[in-house]
C-alpha positions as CSV (number, residue, x, y, z in Angstrom):
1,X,-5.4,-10.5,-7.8
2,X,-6.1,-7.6,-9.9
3,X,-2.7,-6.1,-11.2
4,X,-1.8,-2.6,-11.2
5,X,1.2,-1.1,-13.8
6,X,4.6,0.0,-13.0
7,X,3.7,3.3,-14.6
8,X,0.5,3.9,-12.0
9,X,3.1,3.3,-9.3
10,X,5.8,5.1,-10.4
11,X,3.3,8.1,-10.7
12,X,1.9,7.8,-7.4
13,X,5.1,7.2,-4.9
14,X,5.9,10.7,-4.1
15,X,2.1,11.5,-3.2
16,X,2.7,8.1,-1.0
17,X,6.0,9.3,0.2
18,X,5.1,12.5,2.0
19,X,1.5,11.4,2.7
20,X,2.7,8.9,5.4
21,X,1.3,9.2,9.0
22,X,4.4,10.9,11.0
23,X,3.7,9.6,14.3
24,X,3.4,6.3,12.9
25,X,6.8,6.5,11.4
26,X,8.2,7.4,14.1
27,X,6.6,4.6,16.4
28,X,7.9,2.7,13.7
29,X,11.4,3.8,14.3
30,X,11.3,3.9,17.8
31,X,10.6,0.2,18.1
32,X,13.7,-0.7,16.1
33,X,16.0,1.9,17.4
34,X,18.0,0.0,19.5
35,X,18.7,-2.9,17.0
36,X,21.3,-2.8,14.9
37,X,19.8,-5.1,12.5
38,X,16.2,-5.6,11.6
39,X,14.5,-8.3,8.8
40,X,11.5,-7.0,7.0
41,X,8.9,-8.8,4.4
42,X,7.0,-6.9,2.2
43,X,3.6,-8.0,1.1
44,X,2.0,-6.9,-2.4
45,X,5.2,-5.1,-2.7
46,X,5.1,-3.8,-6.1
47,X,8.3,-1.8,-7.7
48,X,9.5,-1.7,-4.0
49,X,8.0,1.7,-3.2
50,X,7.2,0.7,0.3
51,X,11.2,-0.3,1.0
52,X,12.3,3.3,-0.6
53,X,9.7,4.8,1.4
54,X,10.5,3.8,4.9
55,X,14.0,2.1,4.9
56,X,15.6,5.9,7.1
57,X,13.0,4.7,10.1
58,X,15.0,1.7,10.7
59,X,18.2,0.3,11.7
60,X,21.1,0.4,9.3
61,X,21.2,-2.7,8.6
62,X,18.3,-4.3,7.1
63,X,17.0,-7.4,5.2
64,X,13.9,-7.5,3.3
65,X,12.4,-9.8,1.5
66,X,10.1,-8.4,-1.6
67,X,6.6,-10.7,-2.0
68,X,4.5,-10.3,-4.9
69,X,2.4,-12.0,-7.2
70,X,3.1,-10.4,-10.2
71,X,6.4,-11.4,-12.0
72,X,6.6,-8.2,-13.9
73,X,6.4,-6.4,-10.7
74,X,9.3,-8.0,-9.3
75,X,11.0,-7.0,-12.0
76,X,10.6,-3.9,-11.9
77,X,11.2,-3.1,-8.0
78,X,14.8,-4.7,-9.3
79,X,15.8,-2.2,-11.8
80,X,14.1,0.5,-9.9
81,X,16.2,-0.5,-6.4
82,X,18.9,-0.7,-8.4
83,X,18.5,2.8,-10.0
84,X,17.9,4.2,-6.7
85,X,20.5,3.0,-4.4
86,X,24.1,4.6,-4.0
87,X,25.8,1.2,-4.4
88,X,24.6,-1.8,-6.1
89,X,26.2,-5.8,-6.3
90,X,24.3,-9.2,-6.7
91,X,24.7,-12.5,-5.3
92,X,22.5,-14.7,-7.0
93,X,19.0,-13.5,-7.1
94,X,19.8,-11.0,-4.2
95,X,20.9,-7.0,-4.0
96,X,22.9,-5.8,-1.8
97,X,22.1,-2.0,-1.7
98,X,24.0,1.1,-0.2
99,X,21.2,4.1,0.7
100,X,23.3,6.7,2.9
101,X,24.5,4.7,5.8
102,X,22.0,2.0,5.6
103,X,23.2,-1.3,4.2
104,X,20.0,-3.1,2.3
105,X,19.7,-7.0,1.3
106,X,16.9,-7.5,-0.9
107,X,15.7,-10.7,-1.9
108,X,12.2,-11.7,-3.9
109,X,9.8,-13.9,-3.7
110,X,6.7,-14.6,-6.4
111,X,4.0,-16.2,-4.2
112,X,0.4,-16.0,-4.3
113,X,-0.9,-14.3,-1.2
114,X,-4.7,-16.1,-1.0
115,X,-3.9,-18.9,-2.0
116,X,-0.6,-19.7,0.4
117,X,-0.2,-16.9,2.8
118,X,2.6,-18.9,4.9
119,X,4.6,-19.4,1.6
120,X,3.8,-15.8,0.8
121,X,5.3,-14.6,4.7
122,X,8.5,-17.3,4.6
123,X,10.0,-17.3,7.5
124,X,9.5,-15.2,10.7
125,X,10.7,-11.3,10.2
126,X,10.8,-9.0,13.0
127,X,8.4,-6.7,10.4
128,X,5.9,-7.5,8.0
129,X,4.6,-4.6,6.0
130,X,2.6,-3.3,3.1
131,X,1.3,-0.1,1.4
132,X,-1.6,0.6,-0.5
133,X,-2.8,-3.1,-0.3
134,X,-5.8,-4.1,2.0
135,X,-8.6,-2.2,1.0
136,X,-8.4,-4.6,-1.9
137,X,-8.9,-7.5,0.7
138,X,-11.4,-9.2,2.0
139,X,-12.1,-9.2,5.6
140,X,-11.9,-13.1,6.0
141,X,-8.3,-12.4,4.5
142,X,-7.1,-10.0,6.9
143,X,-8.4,-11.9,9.4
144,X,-6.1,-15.2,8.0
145,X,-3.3,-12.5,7.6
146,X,-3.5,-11.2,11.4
147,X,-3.4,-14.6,12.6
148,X,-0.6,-15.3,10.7
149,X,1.3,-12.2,11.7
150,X,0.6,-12.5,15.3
151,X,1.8,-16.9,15.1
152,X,4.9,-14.9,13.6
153,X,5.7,-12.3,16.7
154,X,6.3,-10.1,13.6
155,X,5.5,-6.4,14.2
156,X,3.3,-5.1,11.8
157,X,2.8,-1.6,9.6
158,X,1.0,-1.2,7.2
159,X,0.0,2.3,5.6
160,X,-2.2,4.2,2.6
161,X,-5.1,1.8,3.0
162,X,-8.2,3.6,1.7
163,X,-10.7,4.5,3.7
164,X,-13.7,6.2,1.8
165,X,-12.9,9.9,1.8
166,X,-12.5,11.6,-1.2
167,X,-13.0,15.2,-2.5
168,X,-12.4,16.8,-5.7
169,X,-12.0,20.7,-7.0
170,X,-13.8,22.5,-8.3
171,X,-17.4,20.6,-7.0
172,X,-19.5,19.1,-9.7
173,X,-22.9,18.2,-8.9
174,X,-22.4,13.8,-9.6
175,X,-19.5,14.5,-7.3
176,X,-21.3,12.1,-4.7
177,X,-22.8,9.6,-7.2
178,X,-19.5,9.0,-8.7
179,X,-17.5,8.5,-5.5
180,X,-20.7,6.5,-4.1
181,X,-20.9,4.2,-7.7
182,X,-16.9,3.7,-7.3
183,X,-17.5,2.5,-3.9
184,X,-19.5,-0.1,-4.8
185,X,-16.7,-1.2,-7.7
186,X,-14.0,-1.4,-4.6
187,X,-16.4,-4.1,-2.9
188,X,-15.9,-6.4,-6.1
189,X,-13.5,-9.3,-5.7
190,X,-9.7,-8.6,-6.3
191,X,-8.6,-12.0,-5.8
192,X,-9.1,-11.8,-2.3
193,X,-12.7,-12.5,-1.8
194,X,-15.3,-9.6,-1.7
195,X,-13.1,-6.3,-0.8
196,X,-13.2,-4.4,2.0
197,X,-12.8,-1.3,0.1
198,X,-13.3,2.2,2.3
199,X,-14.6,0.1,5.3
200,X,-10.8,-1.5,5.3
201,X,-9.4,0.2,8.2
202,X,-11.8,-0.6,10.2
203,X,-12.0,-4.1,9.3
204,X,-8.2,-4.7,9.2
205,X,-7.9,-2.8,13.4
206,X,-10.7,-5.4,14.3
207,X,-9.2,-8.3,13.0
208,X,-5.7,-7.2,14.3
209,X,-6.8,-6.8,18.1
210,X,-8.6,-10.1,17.7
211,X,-5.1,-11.8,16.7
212,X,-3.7,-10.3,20.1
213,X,-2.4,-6.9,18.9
214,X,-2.0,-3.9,20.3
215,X,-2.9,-1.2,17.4
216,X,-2.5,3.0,16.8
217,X,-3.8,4.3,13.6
218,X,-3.0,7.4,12.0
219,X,-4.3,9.6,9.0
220,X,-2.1,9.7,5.5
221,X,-4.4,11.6,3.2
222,X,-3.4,12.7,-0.4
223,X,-3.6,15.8,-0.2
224,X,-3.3,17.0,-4.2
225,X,-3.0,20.4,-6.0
226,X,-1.7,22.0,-9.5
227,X,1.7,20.1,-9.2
228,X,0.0,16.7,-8.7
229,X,-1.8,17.5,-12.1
230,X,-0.8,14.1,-13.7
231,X,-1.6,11.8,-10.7
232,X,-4.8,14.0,-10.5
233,X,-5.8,12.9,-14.1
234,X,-5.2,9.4,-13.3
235,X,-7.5,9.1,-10.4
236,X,-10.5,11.0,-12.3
237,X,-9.9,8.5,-15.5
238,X,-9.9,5.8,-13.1
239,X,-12.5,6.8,-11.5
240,X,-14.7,7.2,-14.5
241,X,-13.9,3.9,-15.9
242,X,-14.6,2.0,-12.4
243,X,-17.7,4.0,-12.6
244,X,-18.5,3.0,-16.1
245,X,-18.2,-0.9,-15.6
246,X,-20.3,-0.8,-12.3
247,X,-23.1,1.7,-13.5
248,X,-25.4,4.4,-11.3
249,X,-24.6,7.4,-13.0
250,X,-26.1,8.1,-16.1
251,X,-23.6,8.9,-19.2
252,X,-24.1,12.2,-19.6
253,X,-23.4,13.0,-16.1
254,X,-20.1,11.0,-16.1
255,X,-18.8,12.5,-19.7
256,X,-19.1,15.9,-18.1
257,X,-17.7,14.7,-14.2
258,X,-14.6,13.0,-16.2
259,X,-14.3,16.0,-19.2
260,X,-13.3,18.7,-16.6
261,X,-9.7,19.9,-14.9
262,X,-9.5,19.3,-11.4
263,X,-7.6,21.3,-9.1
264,X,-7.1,19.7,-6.2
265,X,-8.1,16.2,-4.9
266,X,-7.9,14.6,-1.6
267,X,-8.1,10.7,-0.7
268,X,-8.5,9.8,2.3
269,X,-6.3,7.0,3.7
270,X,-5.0,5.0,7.3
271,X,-1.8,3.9,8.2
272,X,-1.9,1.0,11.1
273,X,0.6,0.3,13.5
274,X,0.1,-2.9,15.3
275,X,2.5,-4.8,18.1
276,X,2.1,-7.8,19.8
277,X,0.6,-7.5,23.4
């Protein structure tokens, strides 16, 4: 799978943070309200954003398990868990984390999602979630994943999947070529087979209601202005390089698209709540 640095998702997890669908969230929390303990793996996990970003929805105590291929990664979401929680001891390869009144077990697993989902999920959870993750998936896989899930009786949530809208300020006339040649880069392989990309939303509700869910979506665009300026900068230079190693915009054009400061930017994205029928 195509890796992504610490540093990008450092950068990005407040814009993720405060982008989340609220009515999701709080479906989310609803479903677990009355437990008073809840297990939760994490898929493509990260530096553990997803965990620091959703851990107040649910019961106060909690046990998640961190998945990811990436060593490195895993590494990371330990010293940045660590750095973030109010309390901190180890047992082995596990945390046990203090957040407010919530009492966190971590533990982490390297595994290879495509090529051994059911190593990759462990044992059944009563949630398995995932941010930012399946627009870089194929449909075949989500439709392996759902199947998965649903054999589990796992509740699933998943949010910030792309889903093709993007705007940037001011306008510049390749605005469309560049988001349209971009497009085409996200439907490359990323270890997962040929990406959804922007159609992943839909893809990933389809093959969830075919696995027996029942599934709500909700809207969690970045919305981005003067005091996003850095995360700005990184989605234009990303987007210029994608750009550049697909092709359809001519040089020129994309020098001048990539040379000039943006003031806002938007990027459209879907969270997905799905439960078992």
């Amino acid at each position: 799978m195509t890796g992504f640095s610490s540093a990008w998702l450092k950068l990005r997890e407040a814009a993720d943070h405060r982008s989340r669908n609220s009515d999701l969230a709080e479906a989310l929390s609803a479903r677990f309200q009355q437990r008073e303990k809840v297990s939760v793996t994490d898929i493509g996990c990260g530096t553990g954003s997803n965990l620091r970003g959703m851990y107040d929805l649910l019961p106060e105590a909690q046990v998640w398990t961190l998945v990811d291929y990436d060593a490195g990664l895993l590494q990371s979401a330990r010293t940045e868990l660590c750095a973030w929680a109010d309390k901190v001891s180890e047992a082995g390869d596990k945390l046990f984390l203090e957040r407010g009144r919530r009492r966190i077990e971590v533990a982490f697993r390297q595994a290879d999602l495509a090529a051994d989902l059911d190593h990759a999920l462990g044992n059944p959870s009563d949630l398995v979630t995932a941010a930012a993750f399946f627009d870089l998936a194929s449909e075949a896989f989500m439709g392996r994943f759902a199947q998965a899930v649903a054999k589990r009786r796992a509740v699933f949530y998943t949010v910030l999947t792309y889903n093709g809208i993007s705007r940037f300020e001011p306008h510049h006339p390749a605005d469309n070529a560049v988001i349209a040649a971009f497009h085409r880069h996200q439907l490359t392989d990323k270890g997962f087979g040929v990406a959804a990309g922007p159609t992943a939303p839909s893809a990933l509700f389809d093959c969830l209601q075919m696995a027996g869910f029942s599934v709500q979506e909700g809207d969690s665009p970045w919305v981005l202005g003067p005091a996003d300026q850095m995360l700005m900068d990184e989605i234009q230079s990303g987007h210029a390089a994608a750009v550049a190693e697909i092709g359809g915009v001519d040089a020129a054009s994309l020098k001048t698209w990539a040379a000039r400061k943006l003031t806002g930017v938007t990027v459209g994205h879907t969270d997905t709540f799905a439960v078992a029928c």
